[in-house]
C-alpha positions as CSV (number, residue, x, y, z in Angstrom):
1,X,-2.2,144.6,-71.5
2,X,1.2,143.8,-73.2
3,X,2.9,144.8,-69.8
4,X,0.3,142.6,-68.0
5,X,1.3,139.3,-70.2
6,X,4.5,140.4,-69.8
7,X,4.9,140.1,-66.1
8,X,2.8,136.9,-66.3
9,X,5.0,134.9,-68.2
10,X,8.0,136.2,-66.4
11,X,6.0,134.7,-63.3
12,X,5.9,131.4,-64.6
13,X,9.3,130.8,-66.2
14,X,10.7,132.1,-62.7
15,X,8.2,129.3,-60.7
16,X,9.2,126.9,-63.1
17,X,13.1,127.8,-62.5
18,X,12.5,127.0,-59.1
19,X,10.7,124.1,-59.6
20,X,13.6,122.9,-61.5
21,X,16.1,123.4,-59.0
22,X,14.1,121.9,-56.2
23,X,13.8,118.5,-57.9
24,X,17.9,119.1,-58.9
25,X,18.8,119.4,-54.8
26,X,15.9,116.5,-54.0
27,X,17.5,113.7,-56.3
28,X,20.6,114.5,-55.3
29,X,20.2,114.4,-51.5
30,X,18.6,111.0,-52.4
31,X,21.7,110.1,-54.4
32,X,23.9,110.7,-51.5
33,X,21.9,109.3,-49.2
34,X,21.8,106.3,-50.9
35,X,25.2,106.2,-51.4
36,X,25.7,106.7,-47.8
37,X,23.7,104.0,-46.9
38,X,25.3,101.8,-49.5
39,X,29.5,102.5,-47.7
40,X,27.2,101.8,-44.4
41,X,26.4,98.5,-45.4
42,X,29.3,97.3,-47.2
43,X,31.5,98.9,-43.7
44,X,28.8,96.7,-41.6
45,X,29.5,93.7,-44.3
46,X,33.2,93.7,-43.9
47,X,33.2,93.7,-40.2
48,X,30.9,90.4,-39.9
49,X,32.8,88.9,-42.3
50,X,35.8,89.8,-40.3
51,X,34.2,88.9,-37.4
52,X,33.0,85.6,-38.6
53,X,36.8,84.8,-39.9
54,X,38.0,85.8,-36.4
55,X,35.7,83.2,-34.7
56,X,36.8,80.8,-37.5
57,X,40.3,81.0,-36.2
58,X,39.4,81.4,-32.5
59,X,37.7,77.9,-32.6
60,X,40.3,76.1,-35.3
61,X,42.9,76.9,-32.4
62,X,40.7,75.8,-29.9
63,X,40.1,72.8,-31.4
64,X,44.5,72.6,-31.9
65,X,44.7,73.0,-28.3
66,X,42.2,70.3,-27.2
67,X,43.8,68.0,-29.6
68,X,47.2,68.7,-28.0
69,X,46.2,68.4,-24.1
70,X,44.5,65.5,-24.9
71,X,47.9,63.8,-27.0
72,X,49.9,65.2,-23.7
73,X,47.3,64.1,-21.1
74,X,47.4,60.5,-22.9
75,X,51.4,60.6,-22.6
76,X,51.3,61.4,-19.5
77,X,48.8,58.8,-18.5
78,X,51.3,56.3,-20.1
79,X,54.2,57.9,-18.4
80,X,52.8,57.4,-15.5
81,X,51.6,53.8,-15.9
82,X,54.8,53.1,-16.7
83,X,56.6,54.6,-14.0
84,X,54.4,54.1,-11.1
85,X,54.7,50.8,-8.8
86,X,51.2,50.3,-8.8
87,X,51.2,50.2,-13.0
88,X,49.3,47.3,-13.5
89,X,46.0,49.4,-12.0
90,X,46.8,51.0,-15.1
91,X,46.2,48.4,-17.0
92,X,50.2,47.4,-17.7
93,X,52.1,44.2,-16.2
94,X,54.7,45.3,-14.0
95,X,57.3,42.5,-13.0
96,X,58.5,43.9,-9.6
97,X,54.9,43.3,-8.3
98,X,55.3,39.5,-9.1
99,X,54.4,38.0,-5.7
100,X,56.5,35.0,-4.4
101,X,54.6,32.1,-2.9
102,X,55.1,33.3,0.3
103,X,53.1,36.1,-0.3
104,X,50.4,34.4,-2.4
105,X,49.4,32.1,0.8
106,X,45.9,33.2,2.2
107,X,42.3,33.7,1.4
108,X,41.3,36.0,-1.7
109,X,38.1,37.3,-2.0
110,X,36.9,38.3,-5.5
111,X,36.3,42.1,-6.2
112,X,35.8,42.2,-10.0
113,X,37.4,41.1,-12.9
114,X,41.0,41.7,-14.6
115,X,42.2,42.9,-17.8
116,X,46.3,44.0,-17.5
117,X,48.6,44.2,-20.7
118,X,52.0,42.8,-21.0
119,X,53.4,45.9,-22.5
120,X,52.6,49.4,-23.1
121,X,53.2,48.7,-27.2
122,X,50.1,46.1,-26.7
123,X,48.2,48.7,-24.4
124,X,48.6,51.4,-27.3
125,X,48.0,49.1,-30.0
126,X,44.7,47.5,-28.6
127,X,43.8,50.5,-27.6
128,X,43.9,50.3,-24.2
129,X,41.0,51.7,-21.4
130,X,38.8,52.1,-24.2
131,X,38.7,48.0,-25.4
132,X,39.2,46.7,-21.6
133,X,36.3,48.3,-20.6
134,X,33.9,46.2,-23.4
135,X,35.9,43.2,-22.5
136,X,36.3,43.9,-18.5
137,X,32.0,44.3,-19.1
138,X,31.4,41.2,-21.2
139,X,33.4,38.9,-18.9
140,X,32.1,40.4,-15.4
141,X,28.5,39.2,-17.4
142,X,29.6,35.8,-17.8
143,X,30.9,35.5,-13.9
144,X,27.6,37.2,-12.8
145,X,25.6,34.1,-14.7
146,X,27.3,31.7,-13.2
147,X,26.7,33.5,-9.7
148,X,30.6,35.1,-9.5
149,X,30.4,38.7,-7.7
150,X,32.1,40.9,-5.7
151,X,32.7,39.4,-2.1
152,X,30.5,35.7,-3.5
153,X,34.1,33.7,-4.5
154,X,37.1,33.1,-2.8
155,X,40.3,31.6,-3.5
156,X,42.6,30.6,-0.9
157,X,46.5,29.4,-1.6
158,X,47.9,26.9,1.1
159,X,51.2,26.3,2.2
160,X,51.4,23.0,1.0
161,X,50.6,24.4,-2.3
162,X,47.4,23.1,-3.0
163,X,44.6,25.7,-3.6
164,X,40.6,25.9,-2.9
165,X,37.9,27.9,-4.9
166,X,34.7,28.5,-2.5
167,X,31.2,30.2,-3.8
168,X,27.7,29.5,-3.9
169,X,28.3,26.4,-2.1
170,X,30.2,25.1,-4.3
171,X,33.9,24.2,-4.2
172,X,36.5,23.1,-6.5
173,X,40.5,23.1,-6.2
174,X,44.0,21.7,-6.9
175,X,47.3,22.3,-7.2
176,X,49.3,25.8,-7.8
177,X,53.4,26.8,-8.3
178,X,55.2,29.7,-8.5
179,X,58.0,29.8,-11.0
180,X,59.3,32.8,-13.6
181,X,57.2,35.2,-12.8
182,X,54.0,32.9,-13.2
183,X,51.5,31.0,-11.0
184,X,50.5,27.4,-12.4
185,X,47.1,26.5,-11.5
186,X,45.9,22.5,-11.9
187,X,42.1,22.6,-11.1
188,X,41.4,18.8,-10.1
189,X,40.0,16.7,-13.3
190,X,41.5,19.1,-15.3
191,X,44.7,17.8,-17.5
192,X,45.8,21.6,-18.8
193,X,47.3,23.8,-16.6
194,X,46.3,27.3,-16.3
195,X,49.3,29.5,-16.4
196,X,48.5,33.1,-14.9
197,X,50.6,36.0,-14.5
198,X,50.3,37.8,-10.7
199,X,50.4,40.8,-9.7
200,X,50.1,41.6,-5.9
201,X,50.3,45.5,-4.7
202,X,48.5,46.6,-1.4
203,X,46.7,43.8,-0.6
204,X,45.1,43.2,-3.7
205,X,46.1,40.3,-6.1
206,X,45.6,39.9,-10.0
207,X,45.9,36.4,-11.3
208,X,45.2,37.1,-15.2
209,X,45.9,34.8,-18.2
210,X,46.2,34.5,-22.0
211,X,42.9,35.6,-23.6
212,X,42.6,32.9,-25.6
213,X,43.0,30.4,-22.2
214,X,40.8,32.4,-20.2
215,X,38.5,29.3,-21.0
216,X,40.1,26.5,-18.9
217,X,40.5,29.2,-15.4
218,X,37.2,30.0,-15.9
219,X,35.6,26.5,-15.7
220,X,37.8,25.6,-13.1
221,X,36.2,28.1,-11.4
222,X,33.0,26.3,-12.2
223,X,31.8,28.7,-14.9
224,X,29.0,26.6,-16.9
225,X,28.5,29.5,-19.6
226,X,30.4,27.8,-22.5
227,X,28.9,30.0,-25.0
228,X,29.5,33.2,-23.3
229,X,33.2,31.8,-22.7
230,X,33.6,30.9,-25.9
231,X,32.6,34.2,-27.8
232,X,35.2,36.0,-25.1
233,X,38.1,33.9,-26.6
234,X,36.6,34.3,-30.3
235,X,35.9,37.8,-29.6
236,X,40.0,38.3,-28.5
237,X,41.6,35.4,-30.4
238,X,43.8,38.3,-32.4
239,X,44.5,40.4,-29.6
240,X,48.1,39.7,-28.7
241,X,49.5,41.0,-25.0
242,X,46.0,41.4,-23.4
243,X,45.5,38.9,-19.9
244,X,42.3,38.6,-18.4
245,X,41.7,37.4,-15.3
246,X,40.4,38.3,-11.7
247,X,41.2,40.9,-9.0
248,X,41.2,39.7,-5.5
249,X,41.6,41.3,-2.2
250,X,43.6,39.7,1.2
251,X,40.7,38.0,3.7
């Protein structure tokens, strides 16, 4: 009997041994595999936050290099305006395309209206296309009111320098001079001169003026929109070295 209780609680202290070093190699297989699982995550952490920095820099120099093409293409587009015979299209005054009254003589029929700067300081300054275009828009309204559109109005500069504005069947005129690189147009009833500056390059002519005298060349015309006209010159009163005008083409 003593052997029998013997061998019985040798039994149980040996299951219990093993019991006991079970649960010892379970935890620590779960320890391990946690702490496996923990280096994968923080490995996995570093590379989207490296990845994450990388795009950060990726699109900082992209940004740079947009910034700098568009600095360079704006140069160039001054550069350009500058040095190219047709500048004016470009919104600057060039004095070699002044045309003599010679060349002014002949019918001009209206294609759309002007704006041209005297220098590329007051084109850069204004802020050139961008500013033209809201004024360019605001004046090409008033001309539409008063029925002025492309191919409607003409202009046409005689040889005994007297000059005749045709559209809408209505017609108005006076007397015009070329002298330092600007034409002088008297509408009839009118006391004030309109001085314009010219520009004439492949048979298209500019005839463009002060902004705040834009008034007097536009009733001349026969503009009747005195309000429209009148928030134009308000509108540009402190915008030094801008003309505005119209741009005509050769009959």
């Amino acid at each position: 009997m003593r052997n029998v209780i013997k061998t019985a609680t040798f039994a149980v202290l040996v299951l219990c041994c093993g019991n006991t070093s079970i649960y010892a190699q379970t935890t620590s297989s779960k320890i391990a595999d946690a702490i496996n699982s923990y280096e994968q995550k923080k490995e996995a952490a570093k590379k989207k936050i490296s990845s994450s920095i990388s795009s950060y820099q990726q699109k900082q120099q992209a940004g740079k290099t947009s910034i700098q093409n568009a600095v360079s293409k704006y140069k160039n587009g001054l550069d350009n305006a500058k040095n190219s015979t047709s500048s004016w299209l470009s919104g600057l005054i060039n004095s070699k395309l002044v045309p003599s009254a010679t060349q002014i003589i002949g019918t001009w029929v209206y294609e759309r209206p002007a704006i041209v700067f005297t220098s590329e300081n007051a084109l850069t300054t204004i802020g050139g296309t961008a500013v033209s275009s809201a004024v360019e828009k605001k004046l090409q309204n008033t001309l539409s009111k008063n029925g002025i559109t492309k191919g409607n109005m003409s202009i046409t500069f005689n040889k005994d320098n007297t000059f005749s504005v045709r559209y809408k069947n209505r017609t108005s005129g006076g007397k015009f001079s070329i002298s330092n690189d600007v034409v002088t147009m008297t509408f009839n009833g009118q006391t004030a001169p309109c001085k314009m500056t010219p520009q004439l390059n492949n048979g298209t002519l500019v005839i463009a003026t002060d902004a705040t005298k834009i008034k007097n060349f536009l009733q001349g015309l026969g503009a009747s929109s005195s309000s429209d006209i009148s928030t134009i010159t308000s509108m540009l009163k402190n915008f030094n070295g801008m003309r505005l005008g119209v741009r005509l083409n050769k009959k």
